[in-house]
C-alpha positions in Angstrom: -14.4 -22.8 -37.6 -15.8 -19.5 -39.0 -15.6 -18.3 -42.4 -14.8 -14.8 -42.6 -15.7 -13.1 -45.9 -15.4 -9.0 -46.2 -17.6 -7.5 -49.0 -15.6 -5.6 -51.1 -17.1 -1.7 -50.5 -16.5 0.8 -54.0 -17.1 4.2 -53.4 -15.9 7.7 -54.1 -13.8 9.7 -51.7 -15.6 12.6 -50.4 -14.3 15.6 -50.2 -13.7 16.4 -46.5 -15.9 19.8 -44.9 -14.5 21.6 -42.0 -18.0 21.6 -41.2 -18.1 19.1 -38.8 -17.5 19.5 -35.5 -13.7 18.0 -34.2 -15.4 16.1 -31.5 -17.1 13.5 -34.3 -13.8 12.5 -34.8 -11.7 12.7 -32.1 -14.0 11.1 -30.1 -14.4 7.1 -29.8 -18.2 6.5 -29.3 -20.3 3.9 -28.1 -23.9 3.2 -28.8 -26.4 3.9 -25.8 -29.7 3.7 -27.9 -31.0 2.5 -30.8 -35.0 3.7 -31.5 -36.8 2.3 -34.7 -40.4 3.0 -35.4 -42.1 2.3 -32.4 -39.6 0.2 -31.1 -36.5 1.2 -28.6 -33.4 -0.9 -27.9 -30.4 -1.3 -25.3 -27.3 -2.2 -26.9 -26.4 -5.5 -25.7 -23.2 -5.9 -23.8 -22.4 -9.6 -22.7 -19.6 -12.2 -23.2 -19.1 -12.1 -26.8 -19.9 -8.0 -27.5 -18.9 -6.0 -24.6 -20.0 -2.6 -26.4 -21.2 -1.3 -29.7 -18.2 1.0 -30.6 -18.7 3.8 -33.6 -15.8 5.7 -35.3 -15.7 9.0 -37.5 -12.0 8.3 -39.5 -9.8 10.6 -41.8 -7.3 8.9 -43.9 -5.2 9.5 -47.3 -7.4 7.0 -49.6 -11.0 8.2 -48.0 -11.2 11.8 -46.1 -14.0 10.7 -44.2 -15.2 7.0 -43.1 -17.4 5.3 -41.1 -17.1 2.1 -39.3 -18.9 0.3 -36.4 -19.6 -3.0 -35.2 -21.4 -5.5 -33.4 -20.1 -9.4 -33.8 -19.5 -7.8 -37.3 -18.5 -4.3 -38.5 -19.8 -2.2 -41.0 -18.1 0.5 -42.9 -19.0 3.7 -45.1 -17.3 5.9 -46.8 -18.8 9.4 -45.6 -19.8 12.7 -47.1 -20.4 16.1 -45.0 -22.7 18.8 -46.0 -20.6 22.0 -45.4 -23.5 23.9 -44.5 -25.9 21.7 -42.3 -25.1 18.9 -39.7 -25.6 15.9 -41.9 -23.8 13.5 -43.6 -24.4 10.9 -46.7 -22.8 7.5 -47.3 -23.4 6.3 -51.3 -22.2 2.5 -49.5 -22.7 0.8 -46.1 -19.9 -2.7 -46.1 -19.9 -5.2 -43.8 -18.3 -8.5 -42.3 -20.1 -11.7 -42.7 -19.7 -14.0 -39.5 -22.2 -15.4 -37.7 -22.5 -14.5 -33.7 -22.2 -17.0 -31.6 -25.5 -15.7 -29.4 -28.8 -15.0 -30.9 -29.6 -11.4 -29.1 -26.1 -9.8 -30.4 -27.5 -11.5 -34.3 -31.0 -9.8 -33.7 -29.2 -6.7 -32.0 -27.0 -6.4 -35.1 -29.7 -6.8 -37.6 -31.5 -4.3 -36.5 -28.9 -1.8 -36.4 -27.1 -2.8 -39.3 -30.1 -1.8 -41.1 -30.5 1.5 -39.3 -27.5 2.9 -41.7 -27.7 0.1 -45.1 -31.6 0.0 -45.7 -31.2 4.3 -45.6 -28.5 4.2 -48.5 -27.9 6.2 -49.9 -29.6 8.8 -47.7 -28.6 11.7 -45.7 -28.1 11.4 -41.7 -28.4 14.5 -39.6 -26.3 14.3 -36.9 -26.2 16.3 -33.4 -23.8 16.7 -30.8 -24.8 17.9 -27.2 -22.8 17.5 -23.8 -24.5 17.1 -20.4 -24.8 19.9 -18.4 -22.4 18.6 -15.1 -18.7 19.4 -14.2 -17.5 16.1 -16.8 -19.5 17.7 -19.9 -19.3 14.4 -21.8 -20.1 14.5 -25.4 -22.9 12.7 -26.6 -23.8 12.3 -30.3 -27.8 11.2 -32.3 -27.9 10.3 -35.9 -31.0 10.1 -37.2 -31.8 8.6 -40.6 -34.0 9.4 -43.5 -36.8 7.0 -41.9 -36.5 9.0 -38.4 -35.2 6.6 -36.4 -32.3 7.5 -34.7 -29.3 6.3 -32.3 -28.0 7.9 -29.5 -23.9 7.4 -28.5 -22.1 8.4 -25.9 -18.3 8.5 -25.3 -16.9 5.1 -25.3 -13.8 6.0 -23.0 -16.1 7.6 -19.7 -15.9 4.4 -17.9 -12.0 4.7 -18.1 -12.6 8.6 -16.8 -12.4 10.0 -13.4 -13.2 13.0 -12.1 -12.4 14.9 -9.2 -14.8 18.1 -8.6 -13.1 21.2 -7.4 -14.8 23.9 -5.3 -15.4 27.1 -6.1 -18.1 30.2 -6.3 -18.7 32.8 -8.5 -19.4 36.6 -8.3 -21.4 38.4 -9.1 -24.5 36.2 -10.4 -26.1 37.4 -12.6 -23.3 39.7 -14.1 -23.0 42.5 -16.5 -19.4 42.6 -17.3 -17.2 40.0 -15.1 -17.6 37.5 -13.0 -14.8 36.6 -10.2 -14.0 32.7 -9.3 -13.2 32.0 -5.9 -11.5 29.0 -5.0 -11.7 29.4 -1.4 -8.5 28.2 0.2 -7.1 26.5 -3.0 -5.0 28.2 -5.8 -5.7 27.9 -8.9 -2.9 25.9 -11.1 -3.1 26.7 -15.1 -7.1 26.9 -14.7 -8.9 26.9 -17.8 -12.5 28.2 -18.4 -15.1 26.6 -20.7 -18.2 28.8 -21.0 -21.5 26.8 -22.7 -24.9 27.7 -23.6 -28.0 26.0 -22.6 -28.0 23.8 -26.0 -24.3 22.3 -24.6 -22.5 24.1 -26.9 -19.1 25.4 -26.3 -18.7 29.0 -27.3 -15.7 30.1 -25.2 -12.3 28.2 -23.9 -9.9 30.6 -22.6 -7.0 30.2 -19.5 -8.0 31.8 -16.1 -6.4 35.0 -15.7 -4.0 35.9 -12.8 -6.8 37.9 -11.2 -9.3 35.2 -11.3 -11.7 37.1 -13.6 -13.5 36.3 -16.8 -14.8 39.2 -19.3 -18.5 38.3 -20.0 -19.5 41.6 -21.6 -19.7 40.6 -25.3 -22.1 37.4 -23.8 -25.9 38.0 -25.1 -28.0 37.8 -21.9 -29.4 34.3 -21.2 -28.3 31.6 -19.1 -24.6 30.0 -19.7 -22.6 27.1 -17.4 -19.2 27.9 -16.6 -17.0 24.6 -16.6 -13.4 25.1 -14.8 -10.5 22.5 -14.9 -7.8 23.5 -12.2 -5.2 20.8 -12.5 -7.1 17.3 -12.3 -9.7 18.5 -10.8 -13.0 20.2 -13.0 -16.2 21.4 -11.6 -19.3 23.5 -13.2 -22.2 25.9 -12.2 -24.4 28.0 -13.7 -24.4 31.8 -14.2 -26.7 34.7 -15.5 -25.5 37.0 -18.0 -27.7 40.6 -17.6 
């Protein structure tokens, strides 16, 4: 039988920033990959660790908190700078069990140390989205030594989409652009307007008209992402 033993992990509470963006926490991540050095790694997923699951946690006793796992978990209290898109952890905690196959041990040592042999340290942090119709978050932390992990969102397995059809006009615009959903209505559509970096800098409902006011857009390149009902599609657009 296993022992279990937990190390006991003292830190401060750190006061929570607004900083951050919500999508750190409401989002369950998964790790994707892990690059140290010269050296790049694929999580394992077998029998015995089917994913490599992060979480960003608000509570009463800690504001912010860390935890991930492999056969073990590991756990950090977490500080956010309120300006910049980092984060420090004073303490990095973990279970002490022994895996029952030698690539999940390896694959754990070598990310467990990604975060404890950097503490304390600051982590940047970056969230993006890909650019098609499901925009799905992905998150890199990268550590004081430059090696970083990449995460993507541990649910999109479970997700579905279905891609609804539409044009726009005109493109490129000046002022509006009209959607066109061709034979379909729309049903409480909701426009998401992104710039080329992924990030989301408009969310507003789809007027009765089918238009959207793009004048106060700098020129540039943006991707217009519309949900009607289940359905969510994107495309491109030029703002002039």
């Amino acid at each position: 039988m296993k022992q279990f033993y937990i190390f006991i992990l003292i830190a401060f509470a750190a006061q929570f920033s607004q900083a951050q963006p919500e999508v750190l926490f409401s989002t369950q991540w998964k790790l994707t990959y892990l690059a140290v050095g010269s050296e790049s790694y694929i999580p394992v997923s077998n029998s015995e660790v089917v994913q490599v699951p992060l979480q960003f946690s608000t509570g009463d006793f800690a504001p912010t908190s860390m935890s991930t796992s492999v056969c073990n978990t590991g756990f950090g209290f977490t500080e956010f700078s309120s300006t910049e898109p980092t984060f420090s952890m004073g303490e990095f905690g973990r279970t002490l069990i022994m895996c029952n196959l030698p690539e999940n041990e390896s694959m754990e040592g070598r990310y467990f140390s990604f975060f404890s042999e950097n503490i304390p340290g600051i982590f940047t942090y970056e969230v993006t989205y890909l650019l098609d119709f499901s925009y799905t978050p992905m998150l890199t932390i990268t550590n004081p030594d430059g090696d970083y992990a990449q995460y993507t969102d541990a649910n999109l397995a479970a997700k579905s989409f279905t891609s609804e059809k539409f044009t726009i006009s005109p493109n490129p615009a000046t002022d509006y652009i009209a959607i066109d959903f061709g034979n379909k209505t729309a049903t409480n559509a909701t426009v998401e307007i992104y710039d080329t970096s992924g990030k989301r800098i408009r969310t507003e409902n789809l007027s009765a008209s089918n238009t959207i006011n793009v004048q106060n857009l700098a020129k540039g390149i943006y991707f217009l992402k519309l949900k009607n009902g289940d359905a969510a599609s994107a495309t491109k657009f030029i703002k002039i």
